[in-house]
DOPA-747499 format. One line per 3 residues: number of its first residue (from 1); for each residue x, y, z of N, C-alpha, C. Coordinates in steps of 0.2 Angstrom, whole numbers. Each point is the difference from the previous one (the first is absolute). Layout:
REM residues N
NUM) X:Y:Z:X:Y:Z:X:Y:Z | ...
This chain:
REM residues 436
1) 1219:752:601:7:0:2:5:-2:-6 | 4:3:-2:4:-1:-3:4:-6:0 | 1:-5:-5:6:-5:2:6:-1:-7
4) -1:6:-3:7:0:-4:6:4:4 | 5:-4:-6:7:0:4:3:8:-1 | -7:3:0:4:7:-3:-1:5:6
7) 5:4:2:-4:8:4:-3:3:-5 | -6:-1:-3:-4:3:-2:-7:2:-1 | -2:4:5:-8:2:0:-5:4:-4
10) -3:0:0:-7:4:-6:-5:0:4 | -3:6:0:-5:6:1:-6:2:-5 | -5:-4:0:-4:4:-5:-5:5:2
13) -1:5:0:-5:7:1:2:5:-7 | -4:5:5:2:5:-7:5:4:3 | 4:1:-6:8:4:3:-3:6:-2
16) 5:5:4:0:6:-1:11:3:1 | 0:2:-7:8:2:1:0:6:-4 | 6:5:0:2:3:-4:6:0:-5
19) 1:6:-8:5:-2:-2:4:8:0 | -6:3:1:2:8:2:-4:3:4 | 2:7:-1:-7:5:5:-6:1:-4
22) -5:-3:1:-8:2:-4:-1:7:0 | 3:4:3:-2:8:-1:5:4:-6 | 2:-7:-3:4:4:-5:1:-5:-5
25) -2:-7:-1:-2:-4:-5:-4:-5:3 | -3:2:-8:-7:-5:0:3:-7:-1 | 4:-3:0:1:-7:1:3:-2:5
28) 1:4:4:3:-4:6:-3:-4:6 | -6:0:0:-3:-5:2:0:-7:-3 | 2:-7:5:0:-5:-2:-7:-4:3
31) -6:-2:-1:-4:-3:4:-2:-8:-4 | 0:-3:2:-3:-7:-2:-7:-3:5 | -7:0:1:-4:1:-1:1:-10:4
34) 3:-4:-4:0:-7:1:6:0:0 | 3:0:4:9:2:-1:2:-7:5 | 7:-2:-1:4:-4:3:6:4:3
37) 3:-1:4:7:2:3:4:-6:2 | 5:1:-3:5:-9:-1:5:3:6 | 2:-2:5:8:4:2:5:-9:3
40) 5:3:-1:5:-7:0:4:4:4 | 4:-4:7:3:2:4:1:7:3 | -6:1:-2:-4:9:4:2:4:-4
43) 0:-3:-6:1:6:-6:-7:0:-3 | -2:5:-3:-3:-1:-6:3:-3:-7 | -4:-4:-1:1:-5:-5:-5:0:-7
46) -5:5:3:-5:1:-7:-5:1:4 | -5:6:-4:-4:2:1:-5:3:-5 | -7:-4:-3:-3:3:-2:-7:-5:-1
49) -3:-1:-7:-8:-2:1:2:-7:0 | -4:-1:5:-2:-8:2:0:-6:-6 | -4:2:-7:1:-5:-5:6:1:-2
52) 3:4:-1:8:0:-3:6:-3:2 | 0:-2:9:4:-3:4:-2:-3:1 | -6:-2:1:-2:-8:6:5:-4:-4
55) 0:-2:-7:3:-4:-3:10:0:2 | 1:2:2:7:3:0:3:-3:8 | -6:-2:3:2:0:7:3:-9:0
58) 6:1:6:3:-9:-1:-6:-4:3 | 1:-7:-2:-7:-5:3:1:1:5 | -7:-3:6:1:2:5:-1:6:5
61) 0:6:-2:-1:5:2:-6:2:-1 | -3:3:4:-8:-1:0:-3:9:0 | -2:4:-2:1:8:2:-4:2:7
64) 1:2:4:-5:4:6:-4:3:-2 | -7:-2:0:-5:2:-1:-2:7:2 | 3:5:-1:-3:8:1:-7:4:-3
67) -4:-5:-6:-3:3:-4:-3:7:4 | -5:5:-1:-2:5:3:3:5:2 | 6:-1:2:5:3:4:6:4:-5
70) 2:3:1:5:4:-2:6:0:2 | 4:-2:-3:9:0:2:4:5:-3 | 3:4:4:3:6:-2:8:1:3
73) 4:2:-2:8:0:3:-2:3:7 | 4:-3:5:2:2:8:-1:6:0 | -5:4:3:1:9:0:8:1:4
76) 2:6:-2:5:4:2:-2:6:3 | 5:0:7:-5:7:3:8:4:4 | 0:5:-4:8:5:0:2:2:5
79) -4:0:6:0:5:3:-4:-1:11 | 2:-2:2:-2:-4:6:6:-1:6 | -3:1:7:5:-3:6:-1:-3:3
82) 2:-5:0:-2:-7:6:-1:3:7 | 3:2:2:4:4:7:-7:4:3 | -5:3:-7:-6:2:3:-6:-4:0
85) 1:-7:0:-7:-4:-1:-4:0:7 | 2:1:5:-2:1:6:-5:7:1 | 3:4:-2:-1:7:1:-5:5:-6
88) -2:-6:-6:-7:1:-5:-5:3:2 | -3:5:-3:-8:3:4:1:3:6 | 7:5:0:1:4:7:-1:7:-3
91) -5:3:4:-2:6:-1:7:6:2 | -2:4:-5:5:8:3:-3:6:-7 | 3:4:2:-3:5:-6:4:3:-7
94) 6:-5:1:5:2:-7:6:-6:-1 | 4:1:-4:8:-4:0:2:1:6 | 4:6:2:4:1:5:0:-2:7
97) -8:1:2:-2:-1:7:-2:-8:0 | -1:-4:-4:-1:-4:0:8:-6:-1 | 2:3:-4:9:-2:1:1:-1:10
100) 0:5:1:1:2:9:-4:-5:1 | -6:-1:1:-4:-2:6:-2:-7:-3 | 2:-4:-6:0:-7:2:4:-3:-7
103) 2:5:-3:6:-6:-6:7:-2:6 | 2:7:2:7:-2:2:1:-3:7 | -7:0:5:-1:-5:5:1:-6:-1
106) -5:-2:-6:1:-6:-2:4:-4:-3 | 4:3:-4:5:-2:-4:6:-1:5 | 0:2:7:5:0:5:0:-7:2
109) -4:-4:-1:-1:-5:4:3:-6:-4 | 4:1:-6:2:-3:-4:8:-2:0 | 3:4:5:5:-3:5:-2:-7:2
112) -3:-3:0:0:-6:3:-2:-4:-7 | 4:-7:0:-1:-3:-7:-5:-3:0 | -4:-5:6:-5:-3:1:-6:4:-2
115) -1:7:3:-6:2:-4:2:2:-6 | 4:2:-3:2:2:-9:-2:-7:-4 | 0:-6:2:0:-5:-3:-8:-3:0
118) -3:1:7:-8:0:-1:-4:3:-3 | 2:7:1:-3:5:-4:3:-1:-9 | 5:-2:-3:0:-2:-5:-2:-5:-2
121) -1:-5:5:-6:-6:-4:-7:1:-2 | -4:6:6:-3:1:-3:-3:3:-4 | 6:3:-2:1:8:-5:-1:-4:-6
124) 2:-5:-2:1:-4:-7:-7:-5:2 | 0:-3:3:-9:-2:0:-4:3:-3 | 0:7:3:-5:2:-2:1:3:-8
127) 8:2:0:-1:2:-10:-1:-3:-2 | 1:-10:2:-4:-6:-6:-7:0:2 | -2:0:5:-8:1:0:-2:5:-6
130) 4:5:1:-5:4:-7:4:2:-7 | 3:-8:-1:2:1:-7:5:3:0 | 7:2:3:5:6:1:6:-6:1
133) 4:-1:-7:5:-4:-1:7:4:2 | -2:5:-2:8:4:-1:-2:7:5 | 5:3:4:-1:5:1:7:5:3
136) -2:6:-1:7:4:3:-3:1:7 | 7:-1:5:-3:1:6:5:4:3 | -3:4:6:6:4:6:-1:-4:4
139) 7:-2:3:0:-3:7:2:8:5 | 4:-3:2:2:5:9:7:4:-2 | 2:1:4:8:2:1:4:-6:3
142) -3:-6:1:4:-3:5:0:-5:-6 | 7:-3:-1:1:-6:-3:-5:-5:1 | 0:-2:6:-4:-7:1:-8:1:-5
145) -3:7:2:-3:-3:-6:-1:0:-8 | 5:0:-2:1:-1:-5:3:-7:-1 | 4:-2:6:1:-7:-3:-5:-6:4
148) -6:3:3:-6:-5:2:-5:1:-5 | -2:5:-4:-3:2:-6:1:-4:-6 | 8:-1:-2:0:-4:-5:2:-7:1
151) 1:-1:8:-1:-9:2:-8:-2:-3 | -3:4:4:-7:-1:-2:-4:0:-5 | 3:3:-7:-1:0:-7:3:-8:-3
154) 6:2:5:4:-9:-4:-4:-3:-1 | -4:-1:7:-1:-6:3:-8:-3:-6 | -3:8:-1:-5:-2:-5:0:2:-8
157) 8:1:0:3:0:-8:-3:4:-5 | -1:5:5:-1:7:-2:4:4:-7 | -1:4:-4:3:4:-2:-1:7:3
160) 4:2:7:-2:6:2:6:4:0 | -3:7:0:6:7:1:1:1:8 | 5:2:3:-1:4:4:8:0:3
163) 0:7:4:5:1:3:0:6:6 | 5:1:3:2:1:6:-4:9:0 | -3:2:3:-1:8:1:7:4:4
166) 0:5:-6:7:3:2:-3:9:2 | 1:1:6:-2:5:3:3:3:6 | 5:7:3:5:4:3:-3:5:4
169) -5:1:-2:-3:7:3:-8:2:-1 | -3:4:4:-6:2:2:-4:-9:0 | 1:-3:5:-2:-4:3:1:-3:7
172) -3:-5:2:1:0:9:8:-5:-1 | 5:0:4:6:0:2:1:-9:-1 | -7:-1:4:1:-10:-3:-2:-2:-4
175) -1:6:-7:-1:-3:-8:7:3:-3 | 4:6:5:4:0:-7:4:-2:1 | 5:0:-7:2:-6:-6:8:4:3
178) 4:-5:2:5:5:0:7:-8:1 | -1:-2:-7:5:-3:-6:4:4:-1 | 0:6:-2:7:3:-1:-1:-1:-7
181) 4:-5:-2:3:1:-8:-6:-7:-3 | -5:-2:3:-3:-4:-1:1:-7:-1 | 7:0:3:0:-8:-2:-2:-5:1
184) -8:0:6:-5:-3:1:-4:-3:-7 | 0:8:-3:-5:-2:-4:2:-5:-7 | 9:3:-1:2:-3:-5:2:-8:0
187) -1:-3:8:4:-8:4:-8:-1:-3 | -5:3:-2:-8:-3:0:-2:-1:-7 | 2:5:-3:3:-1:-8:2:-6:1
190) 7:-3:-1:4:-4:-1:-3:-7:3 | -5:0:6:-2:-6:1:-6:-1:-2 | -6:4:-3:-4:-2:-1:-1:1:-9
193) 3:6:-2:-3:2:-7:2:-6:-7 | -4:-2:-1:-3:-7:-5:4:-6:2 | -2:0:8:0:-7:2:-7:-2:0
196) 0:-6:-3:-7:-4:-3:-4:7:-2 | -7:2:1:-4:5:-3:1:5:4 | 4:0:2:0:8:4:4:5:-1
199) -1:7:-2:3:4:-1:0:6:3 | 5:6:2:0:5:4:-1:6:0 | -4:3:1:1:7:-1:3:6:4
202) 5:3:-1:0:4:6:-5:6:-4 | 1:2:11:-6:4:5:1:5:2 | 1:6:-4:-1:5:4:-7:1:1
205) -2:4:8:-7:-1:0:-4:4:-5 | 4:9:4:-4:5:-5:7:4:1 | 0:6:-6:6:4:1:-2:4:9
208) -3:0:2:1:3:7:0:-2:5 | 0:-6:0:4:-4:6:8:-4:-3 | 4:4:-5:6:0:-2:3:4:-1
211) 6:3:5:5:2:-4:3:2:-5 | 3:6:-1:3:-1:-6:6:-6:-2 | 3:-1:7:6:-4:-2:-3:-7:0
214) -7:-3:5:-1:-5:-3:-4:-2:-5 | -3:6:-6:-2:0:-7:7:-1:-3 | 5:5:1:5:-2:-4:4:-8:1
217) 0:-2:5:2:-8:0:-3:-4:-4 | -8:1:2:-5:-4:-4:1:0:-7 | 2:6:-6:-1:2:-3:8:-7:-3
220) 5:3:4:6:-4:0:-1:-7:0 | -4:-3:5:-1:-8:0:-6:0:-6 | -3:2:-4:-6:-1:-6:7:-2:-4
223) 4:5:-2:2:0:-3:7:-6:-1 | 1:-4:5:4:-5:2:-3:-6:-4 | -8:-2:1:-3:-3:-1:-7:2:-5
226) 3:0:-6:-6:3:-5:-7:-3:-2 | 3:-7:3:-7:-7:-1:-5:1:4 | 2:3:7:-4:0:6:-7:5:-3
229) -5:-1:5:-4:6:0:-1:7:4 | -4:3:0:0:8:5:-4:1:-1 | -5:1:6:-6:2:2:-2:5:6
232) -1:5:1:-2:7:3:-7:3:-3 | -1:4:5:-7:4:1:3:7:-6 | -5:3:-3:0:8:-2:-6:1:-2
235) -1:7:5:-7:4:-2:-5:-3:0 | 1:-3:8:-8:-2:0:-5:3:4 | 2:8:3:-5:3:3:5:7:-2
238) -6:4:2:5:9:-3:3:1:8 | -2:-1:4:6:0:6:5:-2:1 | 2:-7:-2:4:-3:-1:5:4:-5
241) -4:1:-7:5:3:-4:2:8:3 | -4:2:2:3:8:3:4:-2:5 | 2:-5:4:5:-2:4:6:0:-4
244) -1:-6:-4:7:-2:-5:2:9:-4 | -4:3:-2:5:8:-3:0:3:7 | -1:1:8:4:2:4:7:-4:0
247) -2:-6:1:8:-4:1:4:-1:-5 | -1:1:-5:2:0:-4:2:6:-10 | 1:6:7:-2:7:-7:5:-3:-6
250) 4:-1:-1:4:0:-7:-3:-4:-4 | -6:-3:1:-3:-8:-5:-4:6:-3 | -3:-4:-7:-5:4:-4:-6:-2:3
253) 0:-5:3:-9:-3:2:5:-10:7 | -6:0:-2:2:-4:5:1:-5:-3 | -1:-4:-8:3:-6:-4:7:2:1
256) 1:9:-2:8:0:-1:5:-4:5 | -2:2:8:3:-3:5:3:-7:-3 | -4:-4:-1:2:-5:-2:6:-3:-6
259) -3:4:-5:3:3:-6:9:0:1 | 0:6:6:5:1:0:7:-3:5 | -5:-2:2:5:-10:2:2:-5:-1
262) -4:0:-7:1:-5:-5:-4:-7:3 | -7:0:3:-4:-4:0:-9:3:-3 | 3:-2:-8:-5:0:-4:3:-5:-7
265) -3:-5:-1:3:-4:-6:-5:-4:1 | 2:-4:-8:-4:-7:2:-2:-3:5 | -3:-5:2:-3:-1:7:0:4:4
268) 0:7:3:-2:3:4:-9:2:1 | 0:-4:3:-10:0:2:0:8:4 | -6:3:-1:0:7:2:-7:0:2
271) -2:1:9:-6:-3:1:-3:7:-1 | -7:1:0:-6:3:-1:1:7:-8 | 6:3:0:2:5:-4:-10:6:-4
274) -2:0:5:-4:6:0:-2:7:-2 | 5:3:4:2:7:-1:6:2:-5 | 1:-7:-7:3:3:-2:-1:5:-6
277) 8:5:-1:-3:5:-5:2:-5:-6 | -2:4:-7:3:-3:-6:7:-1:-1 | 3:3:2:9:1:2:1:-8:0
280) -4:1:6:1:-8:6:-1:-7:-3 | -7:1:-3:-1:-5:-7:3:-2:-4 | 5:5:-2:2:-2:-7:8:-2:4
283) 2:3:4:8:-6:3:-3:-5:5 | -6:-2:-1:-2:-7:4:2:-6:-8 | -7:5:-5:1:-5:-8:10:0:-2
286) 2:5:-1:6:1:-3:5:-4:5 | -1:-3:6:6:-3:5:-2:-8:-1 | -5:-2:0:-6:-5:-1:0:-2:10
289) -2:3:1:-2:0:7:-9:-1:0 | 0:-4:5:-7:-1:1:-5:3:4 | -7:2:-2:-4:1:7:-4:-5:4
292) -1:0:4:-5:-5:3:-6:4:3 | -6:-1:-4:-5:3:3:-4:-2:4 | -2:3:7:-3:-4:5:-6:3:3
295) -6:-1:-3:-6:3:-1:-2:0:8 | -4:-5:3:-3:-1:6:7:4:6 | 6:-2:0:5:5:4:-3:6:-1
298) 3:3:-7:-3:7:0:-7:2:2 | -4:-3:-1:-7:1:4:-1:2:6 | 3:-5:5:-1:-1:5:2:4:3
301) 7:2:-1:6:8:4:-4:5:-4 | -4:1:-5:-2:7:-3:7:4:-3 | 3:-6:-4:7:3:-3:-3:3:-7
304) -2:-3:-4:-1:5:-6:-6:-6:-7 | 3:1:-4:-4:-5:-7:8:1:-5 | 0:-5:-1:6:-2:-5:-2:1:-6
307) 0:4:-5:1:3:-8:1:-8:-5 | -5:-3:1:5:-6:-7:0:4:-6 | -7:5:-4:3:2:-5:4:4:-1
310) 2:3:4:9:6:1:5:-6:-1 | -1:-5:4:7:-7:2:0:-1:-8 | -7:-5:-3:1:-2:-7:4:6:-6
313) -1:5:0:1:5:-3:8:1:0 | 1:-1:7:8:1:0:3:-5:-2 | -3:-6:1:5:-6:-3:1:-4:7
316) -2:2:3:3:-5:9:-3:-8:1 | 6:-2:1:-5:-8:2:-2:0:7 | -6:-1:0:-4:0:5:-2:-8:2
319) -3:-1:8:-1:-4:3:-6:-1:6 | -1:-3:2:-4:-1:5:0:-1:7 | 1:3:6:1:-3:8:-5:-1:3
322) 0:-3:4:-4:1:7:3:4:5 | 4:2:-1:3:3:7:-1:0:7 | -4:-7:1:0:-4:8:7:3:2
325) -1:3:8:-8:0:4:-2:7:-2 | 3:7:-5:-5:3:1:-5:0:-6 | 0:-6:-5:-4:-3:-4:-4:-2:4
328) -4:-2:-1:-9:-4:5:-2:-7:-4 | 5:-2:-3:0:-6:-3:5:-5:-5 | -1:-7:3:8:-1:-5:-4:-2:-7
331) -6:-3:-1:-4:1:-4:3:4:-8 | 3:-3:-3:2:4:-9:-8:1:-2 | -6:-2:0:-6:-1:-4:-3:7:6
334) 2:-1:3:-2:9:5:1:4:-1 | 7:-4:-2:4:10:-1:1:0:-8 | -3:-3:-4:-2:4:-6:-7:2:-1
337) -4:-2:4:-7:4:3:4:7:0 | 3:0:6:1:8:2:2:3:-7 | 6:-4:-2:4:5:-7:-7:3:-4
340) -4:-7:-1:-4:4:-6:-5:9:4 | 1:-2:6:-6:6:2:5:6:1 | 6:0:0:6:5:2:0:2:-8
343) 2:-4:-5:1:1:-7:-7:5:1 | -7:-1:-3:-6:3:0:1:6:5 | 0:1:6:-1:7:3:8:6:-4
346) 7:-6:-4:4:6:-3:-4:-2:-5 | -6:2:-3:-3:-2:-8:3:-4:-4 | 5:-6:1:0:-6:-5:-3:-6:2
349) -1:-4:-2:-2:-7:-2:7:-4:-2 | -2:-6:7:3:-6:-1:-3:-7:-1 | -1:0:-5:-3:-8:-4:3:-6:6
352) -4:-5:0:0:-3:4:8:-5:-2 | -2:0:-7:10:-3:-4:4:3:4 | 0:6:0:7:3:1:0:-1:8
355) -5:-1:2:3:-3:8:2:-4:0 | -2:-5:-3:3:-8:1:6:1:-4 | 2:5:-5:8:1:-3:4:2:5
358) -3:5:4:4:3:6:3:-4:5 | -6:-3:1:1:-6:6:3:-7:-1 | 4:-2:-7:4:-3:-1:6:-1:-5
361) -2:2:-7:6:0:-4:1:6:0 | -4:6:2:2:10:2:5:-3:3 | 1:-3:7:3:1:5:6:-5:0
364) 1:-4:-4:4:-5:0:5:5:-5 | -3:5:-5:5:2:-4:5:8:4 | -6:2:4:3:6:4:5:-2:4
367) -1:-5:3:8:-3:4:4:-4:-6 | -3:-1:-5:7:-3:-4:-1:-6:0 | -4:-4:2:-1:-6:1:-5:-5:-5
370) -1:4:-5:-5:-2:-7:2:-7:-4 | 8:-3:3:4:-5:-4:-2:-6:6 | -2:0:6:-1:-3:4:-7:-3:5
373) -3:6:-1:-8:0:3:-3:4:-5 | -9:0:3:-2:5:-3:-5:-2:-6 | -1:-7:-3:-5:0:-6:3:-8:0
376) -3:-3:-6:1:-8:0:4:0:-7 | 6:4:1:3:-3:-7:6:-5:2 | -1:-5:-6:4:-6:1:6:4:6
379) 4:-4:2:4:0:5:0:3:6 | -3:3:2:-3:5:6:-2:-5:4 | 3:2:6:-2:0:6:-10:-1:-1
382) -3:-9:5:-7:-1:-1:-1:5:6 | 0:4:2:-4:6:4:-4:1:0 | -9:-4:2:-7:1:-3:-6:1:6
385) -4:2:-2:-6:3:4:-8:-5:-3 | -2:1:4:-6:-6:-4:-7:2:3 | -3:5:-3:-4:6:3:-8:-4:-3
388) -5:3:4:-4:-6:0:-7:8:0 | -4:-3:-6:-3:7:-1:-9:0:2 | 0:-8:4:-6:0:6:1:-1:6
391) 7:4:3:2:0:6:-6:4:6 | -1:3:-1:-6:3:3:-7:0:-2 | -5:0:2:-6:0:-4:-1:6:-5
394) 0:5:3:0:7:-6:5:-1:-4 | 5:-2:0:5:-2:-7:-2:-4:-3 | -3:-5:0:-4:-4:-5:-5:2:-1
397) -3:3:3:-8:3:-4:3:6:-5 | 7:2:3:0:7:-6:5:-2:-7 | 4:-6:2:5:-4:-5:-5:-5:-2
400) -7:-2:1:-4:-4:-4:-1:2:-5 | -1:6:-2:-3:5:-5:6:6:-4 | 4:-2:0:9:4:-3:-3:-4:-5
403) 1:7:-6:1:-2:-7:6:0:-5 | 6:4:6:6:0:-3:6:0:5 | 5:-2:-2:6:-3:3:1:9:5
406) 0:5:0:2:6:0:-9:-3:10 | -6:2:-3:-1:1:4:0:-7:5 | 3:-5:0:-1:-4:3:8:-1:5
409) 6:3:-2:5:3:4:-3:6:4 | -5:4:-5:-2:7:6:-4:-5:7 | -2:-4:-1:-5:-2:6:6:-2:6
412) 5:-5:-3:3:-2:2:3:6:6 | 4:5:-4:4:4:4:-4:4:2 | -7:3:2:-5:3:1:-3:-2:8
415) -1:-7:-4:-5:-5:6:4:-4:5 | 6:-4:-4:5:-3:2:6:1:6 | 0:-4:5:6:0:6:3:-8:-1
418) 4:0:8:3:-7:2:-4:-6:-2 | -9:1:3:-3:-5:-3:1:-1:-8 | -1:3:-4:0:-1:-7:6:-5:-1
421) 8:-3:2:3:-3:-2:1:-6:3 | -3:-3:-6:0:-9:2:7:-4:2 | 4:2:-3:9:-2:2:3:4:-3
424) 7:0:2:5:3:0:6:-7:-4 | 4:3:-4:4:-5:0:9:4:-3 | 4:-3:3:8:3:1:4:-4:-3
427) 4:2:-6:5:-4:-4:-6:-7:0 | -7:-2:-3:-1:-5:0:-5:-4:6 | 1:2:4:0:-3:8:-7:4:2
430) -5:-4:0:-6:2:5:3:2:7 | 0:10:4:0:1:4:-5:3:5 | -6:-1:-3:-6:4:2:-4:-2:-3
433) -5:-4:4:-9:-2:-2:-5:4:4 | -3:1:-3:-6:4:5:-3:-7:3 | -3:4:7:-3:-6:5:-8:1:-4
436) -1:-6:1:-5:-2:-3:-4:0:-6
């Protein structure tokens, strides 16, 4: 225990951070092998080899003995809804019928604040159980939960995304959204958007549960509010998109819809993007709009395999989701198991680096957030994971025998779930210890 007069703690293990994308420069892996993490008032304060900094540290401070273990930035997960944690591992045979028979049941229940506030305590439990510091979230239509969602983030000092689901049409009667001019959405704005670590996203859900006029409002309030975020589904099953060119013939494709509302810019997260064509890639790269890829989701509905080397090729910042609940996990360490085997069935290879790039400073930089979270450079938000690579017995018997940093993250993300993460910790602050 610490008895200096400083907020200041140290970490020793071996770090894992980035300074760019590995798939496209060979230095941007940073690793330290016998590393240190300094962070002062839940900042990072320094990070790197153990003999270099132990000396630096004020008297007093003593480092948390992590040796064996791996400390890595807080995973970031683009793309999730609280609203369906209940309703996880529900069978049906696609997107659409599955929407009907137990997203929009459930999400109906979210009128009542008592349960929006349960159901988001355990929603965030469980993302610090498995490493998951940051993350974009859908709430509901109904205000309360969005504002029991981010009581509940305050309360464990979260950096989290999320905002109100906006939706008019083809859905049951007590989900739709009928604000009119949205002025729900924008009073949600105003009280929540970077008070303490929380930030908003508006929510359309998907172009086909909105109208034209309330695409064009939305497009109207983005553009009221340039800082905010914007997050939406596109092309993530070929029915869905033969839907969006019925309801919508004037668009080139179904990114257009959006396009032509003016909700593609900066921070606009763009969940699964699949079936897109070349066209669609290249105004995802050219707008700087994001994808969010959500490998285990798309599994599960038998929506498609997501193209990283078409995305890479076109320039798109890309990202990683769970997309709980029709994801099968909040697990990041799972759902880059899936990406690498979705990557392999479209014939590219994802190196175990570029997962963990995606899954923290990839994703930190597709929402914009690269000057805040996302890696341990001086000033940043301490958002850390502390990943433990004899958590299971197979994991140590196959991490006993890693000759290289490359195969000993492949085990991780491979062999790796909840149990692999020995703590969690938020601006600095231990929120998550594994039992036992």
């Amino acid at each position: 225990m610490s008895t200096a007069p400083y907020n200041v703690q140290a970490y020793r293990a071996s770090l894992l951070h980035f300074r760019a994308d590995p798939a496209f420069d060979d230095g941007a892996t940073l690793w330290h092998e016998d590393g240190l993490l300094v962070v002062e008032d839940g900042r990072v304060k320094a990070a790197g080899d153990y003999a270099a900094l132990s000396g630096t540290l004020p008297p007093g401070v003593e480092p948390l003995d992590y040796r064996g273990k791996v400390i890595a930035p807080g995973f970031i997960d683009t793309h999730l809804h609280y609203p369906q944690t209940d309703m996880i591992a529900s069978p049906a045979p696609g997107l659409l019928p599955w929407l009907e028979t137990y997203t929009f049941p459930s999400e109906g229940r979210f009128h009542d604040a008592p349960h929006a506030r349960s159901t988001a305590d355990f929603f965030l439990d469980e993302l610090l159980r498995c490493g998951t510091t940051t993350a974009m979230v859908y709430c509901t239509v109904h205000p309360q939960s969005v504002d029991e969602f981010f009581e509940a983030s305050e309360a464990r000092n979260l950096r989290m995304v999320a905002g109100k689901v906006l939706m008019d049409r083809h859905c049951p009667d007590f989900l739709r959204d009928l604000e009119g001019d949205l002025g729900q959405s924008e009073a949600l704005i105003d009280k929540w958007h970077k008070r303490g670590r929380a930030l908003y996203a508006i929510t359309p859900r998907f172009a086909p549960t909105s109208t034209d006029v309330q695409l064009r409002l939305t497009g109207e309030l983005a553009a009221r509010h340039p800082d905010t975020f914007i997050q939406t589904h596109v092309s993530e099953n070929r029915d869905e998109c033969q839907w969006v060119g019925e309801l919508f013939p004037q668009a080139r494709s179904y990114l257009d819809v959006y396009e032509r509302f003016g909700l593609m810019r900066p921070r606009a997260m763009f969940g699964h993007c699949i079936w897109l064509d070349d066209a669609d890639m290249a105004r995802m790269a050219a707008t700087g709009s994001a994808a969010s890829v959500c490998p285990t989701s798309n599994l599960f509905l038998g929506s498609g395999l997501f193209d990283f080397e078409r995305a890479d090729q076109a320039g798109m910042l890309l990202s990683l989701g769970t997309d709980v609940g029709a994801g099968t996990s909040f697990s990041m360490l799972q759902t880059m198991n899936e990406a690498y085997k979705v990557a392999r069935l479209k014939g590219s290879y994802l190196p175990a680096l570029r997962m963990f790039y995606l899954a923290t400073l990839g994703a930190a930089r597709a929402m914009r957030l690269d000057d805040t979270i996302g890696s341990f450079a001086a000033g940043l938000e301490a958002d850390f994971v502390v990943l433990d690579p004899q958590a299971t017995p197979l994991l140590a018997r196959r991490t006993g025998h890693c000759n290289a940093l490359e195969e000993l993250l492949f085990a991780l993300a491979l062999l790796g779930d909840d149990r692999t993460v020995a703590a969690t910790y938020s601006a600095g602050r231990r929120v998550h210890v594994r039992a036992g």
